[in-house]
N, C-alpha and C positions, 0 to 999 in steps of 0.2 A: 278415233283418228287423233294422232297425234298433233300439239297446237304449234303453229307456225308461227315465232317473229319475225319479221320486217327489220331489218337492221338499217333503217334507214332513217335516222332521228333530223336532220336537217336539212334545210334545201325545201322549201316549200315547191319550189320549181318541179323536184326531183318526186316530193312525195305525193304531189298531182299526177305527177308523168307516170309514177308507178300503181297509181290503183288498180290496171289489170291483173298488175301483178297478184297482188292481192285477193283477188276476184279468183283469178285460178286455183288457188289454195282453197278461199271458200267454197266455191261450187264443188271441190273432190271430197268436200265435209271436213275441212279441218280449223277451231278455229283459229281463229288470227288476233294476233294480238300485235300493237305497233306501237314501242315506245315514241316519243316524242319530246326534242329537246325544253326546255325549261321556257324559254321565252315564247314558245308556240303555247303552249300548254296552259300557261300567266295569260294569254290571249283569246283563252277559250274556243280553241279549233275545234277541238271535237265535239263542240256545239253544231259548228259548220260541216263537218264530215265526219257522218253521222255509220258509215256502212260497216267501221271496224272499230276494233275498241282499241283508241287511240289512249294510250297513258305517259304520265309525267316520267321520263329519264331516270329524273332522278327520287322517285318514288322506291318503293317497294314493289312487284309485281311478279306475276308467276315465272318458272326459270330467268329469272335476273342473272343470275348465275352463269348458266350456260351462253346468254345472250351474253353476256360481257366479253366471256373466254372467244367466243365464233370467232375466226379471222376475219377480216374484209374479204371483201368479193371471191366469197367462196357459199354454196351451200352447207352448212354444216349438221348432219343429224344426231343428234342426242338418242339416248332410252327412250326418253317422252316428252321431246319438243322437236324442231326442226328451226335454223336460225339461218335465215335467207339475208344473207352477206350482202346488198348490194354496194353500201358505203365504199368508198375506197378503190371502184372497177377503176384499170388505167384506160391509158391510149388516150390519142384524139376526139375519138369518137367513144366518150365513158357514157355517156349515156343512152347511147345502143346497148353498150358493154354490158349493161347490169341486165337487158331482157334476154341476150346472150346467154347468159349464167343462169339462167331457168329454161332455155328451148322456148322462147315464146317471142312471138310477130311484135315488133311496139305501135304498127303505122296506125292502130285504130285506139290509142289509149282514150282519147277525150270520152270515150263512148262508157267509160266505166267509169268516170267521176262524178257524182251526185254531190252539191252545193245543198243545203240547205239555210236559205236566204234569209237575214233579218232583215226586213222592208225598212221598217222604223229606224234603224239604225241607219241602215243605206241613205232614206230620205233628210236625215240629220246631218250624215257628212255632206251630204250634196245643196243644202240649202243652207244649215247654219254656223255649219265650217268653214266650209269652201266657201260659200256666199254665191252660190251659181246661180243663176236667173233661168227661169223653164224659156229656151230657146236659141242660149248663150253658146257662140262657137268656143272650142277650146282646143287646147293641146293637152296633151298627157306626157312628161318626160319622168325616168327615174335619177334622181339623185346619192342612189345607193344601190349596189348588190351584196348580195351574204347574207347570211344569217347572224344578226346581232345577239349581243355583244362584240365577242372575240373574232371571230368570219365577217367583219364588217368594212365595207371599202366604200369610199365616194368618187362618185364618179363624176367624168362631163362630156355628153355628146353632143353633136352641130345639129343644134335644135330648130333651121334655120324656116322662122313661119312669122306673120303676119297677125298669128292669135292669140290669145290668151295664154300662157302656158301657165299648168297645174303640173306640181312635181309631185310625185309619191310621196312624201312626205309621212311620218310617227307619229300619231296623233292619238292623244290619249283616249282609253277607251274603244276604238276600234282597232280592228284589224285588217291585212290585204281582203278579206271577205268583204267588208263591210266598202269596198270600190266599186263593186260590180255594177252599179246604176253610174256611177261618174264615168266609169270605161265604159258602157255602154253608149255613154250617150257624147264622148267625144268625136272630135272630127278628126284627129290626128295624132301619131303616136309618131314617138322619139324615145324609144327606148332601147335597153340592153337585154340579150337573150336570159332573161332570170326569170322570177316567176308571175311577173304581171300579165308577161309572155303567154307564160302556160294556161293562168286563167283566161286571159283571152280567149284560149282555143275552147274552151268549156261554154262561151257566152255568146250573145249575137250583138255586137258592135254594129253600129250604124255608121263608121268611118271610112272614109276612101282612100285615106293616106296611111300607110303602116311602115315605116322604117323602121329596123333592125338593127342594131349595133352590138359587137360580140369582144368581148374582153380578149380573145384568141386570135388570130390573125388567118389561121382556118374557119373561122363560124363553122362550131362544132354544131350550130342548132341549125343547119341545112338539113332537111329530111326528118323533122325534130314535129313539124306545122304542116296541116293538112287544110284547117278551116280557115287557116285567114293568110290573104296575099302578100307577105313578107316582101321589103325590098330590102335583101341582104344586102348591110354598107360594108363597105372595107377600107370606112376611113377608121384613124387612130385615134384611140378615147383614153381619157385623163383617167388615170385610175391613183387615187391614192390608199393602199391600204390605211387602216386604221383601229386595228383590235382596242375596243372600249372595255375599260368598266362597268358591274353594274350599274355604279352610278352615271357613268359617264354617259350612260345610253339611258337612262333615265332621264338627261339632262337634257338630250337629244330630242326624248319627245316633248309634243308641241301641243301645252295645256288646250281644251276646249272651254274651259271655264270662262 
């Protein structure tokens, strides 16, 4: 069988939301290969997702070549690869768009994402990071959507609570994986449909309060969430672009030492 890439290097939101995709290529026997951009890669994700073989962009890898030339949101078939375009789908609604361009359902994706968890890291940010106390209420907000470096924007939504609030924050040495015990174990979220979102949907939160905030004025992430009660807002959130440097997003993360 001919090997399929995943043309979908960024967007942690996006490359969660598409592992079915994925999945349906593997189970017809073909494998799957999934470049991944440069600062995902530096972060050790395919430590954490673990089902395809996720490699660096900007590496060497098998048809490099042909993946470069594939257009966006197209399937495009080679000799002897196959390069699944979803980067780039338009519309309102782009990320339907991409399960679209395969013939495939999205409503059950969370059911195809396999986390594999480092505890010890988890229990690190969550106690000698964070400084959380076993019982401590808190909030969850983000402070950023995109993909860093260059896809980098800051945000600000009406975070409006009574608790603690924990912002998403770059912290050296982990990654968005290494939250999954801090979102599990908040009471409330204030965030934007990006991909803290999407993990979400993959985990069991013990929270009552979930608010949504969408960078679009449609909240293109309606029909996006199945496992967790969204209260999609349709107030107006501060968005400052902000394309970094590497160094500049270097600067940005926030030493543990």
């Amino acid at each position: 069988m001919k090997t399929v890439l995943i043309k979908q290097p960024a967007g942690m939101g996006d490359i969660l939301f598409l592992h079915k995709v994925a999945d349906h290529y593997a189970t017809l026997g073909h494998p799957v290969i999934w470049p991944i951009c440069k600062t995902y890669a530096e972060q050790g994700v395919s430590e954490y997702l673990t089902r395809f073989e996720l490699v660096n962009i900007q590496d060497d890898f098998p048809f490099k070549e042909e993946y470069q030339r594939a257009s966006c949101a197209r399937v495009v078939e080679f000799d002897e690869c196959i390069v699944v375009c979803t980067d780039g789908c338009p519309g309102p609604q782009h990320m339907q768009a991409k399960y679209q361009l395969v013939n495939l359902g999205h409503q059950d994706w969370s059911n195809y994402v396999d986390i594999k968890r480092n505890k010890i890291k988890e229990d690190s940010l969550f106690h000698d990071v964070l400084k959380i106390q076993d019982g401590e209420r808190y909030a969850i907000t983000t402070p950023f959507i995109g993909t860093p470096p260059e896809h980098l924007s800051f945000i600000e939504v009406d975070a409006s609570t009574s608790l603690r609030k924990i912002p998403l924050y770059f912290y050296d040495n982990f990654n968005l994986f290494d939250w999954c015990k801090v979102l599990e174990g908040a009471e409330e979220f204030f965030i934007e449909a990006t991909s803290p979102a999407f993990l979400l949907e993959t985990l069991k939160p013990k929270a009552k309060r979930f608010e949504l905030f969408s960078r679009d004025k449609k909240n293109a992430a309606i029909g996006l969430f199945k496992n967790i009660p969204w209260n999609y807002r349709e107030d107006e959130i501060s968005i400052t672009k902000s394309p970094l440097s590497d160094q500049q997003y270097k600067d940005l993360i926030r030493s543990t030492a």
